[in-house]
C-alpha positions in Angstrom: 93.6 -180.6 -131.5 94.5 -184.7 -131.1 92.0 -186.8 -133.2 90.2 -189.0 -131.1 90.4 -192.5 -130.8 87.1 -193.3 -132.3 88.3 -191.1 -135.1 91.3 -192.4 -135.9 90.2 -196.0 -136.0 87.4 -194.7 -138.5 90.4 -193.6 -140.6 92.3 -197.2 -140.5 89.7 -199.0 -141.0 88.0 -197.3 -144.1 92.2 -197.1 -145.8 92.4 -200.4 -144.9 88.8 -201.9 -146.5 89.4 -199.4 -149.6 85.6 -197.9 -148.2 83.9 -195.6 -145.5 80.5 -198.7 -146.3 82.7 -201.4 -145.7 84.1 -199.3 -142.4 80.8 -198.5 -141.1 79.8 -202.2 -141.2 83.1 -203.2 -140.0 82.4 -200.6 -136.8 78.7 -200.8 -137.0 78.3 -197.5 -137.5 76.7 -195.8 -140.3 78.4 -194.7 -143.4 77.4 -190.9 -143.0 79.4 -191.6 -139.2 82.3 -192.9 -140.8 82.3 -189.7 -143.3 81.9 -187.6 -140.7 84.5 -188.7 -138.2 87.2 -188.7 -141.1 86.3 -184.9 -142.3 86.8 -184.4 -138.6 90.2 -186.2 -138.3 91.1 -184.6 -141.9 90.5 -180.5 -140.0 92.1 -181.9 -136.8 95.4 -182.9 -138.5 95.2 -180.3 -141.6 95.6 -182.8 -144.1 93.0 -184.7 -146.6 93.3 -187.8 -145.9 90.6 -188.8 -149.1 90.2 -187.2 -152.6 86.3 -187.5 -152.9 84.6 -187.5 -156.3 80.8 -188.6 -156.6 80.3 -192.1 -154.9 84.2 -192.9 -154.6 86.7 -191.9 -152.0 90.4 -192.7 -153.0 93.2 -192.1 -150.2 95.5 -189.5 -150.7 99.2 -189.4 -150.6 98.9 -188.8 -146.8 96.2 -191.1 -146.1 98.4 -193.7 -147.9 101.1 -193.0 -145.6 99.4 -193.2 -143.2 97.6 -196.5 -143.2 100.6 -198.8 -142.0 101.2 -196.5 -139.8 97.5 -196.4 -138.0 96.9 -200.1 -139.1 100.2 -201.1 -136.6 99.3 -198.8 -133.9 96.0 -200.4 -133.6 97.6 -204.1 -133.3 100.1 -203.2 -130.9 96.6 -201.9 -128.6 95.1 -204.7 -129.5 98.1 -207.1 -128.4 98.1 -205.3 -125.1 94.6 -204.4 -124.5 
């Protein structure tokens, strides 16, 4: 299945801001949304994106790779859009 949109940008933006409560405000979302939409990306693309331990949420090896990756997509949409 394709991650969706709303999704994936949950994904950049909590790599990029280093957290899923700095994400949510950034969306304005909550932080449980945020969670949820990147356990949903992470079973949609088979990879864990976030090693999760009590209150912290490091990226991975994939989900560094894939920051710049999501982070340029986004501003080519957003150069166009």
């Amino acid at each position: 299945m394709t991650p969706s949109l709303k999704g994936l940008k949950a994904v950049e933006a909590a790599l990029r801001l280093g957290s899923f409560v700095a994400a949510a405000n950034e969306l304005r979302v909550t932080q449980t949304a945020i969670s949820r939409l990147v356990k949903l990306v992470e079973g949609q693309i088979g990879q864990r994106l976030f090693d999760r331990q009590a209150n912290s949420r490091t990226p991975t090896p994939a989900g560094r790779s894939l920051a710049p990756l999501l982070g340029d997509a986004f501003r080519r949409l957003d150069a166009v859009v």
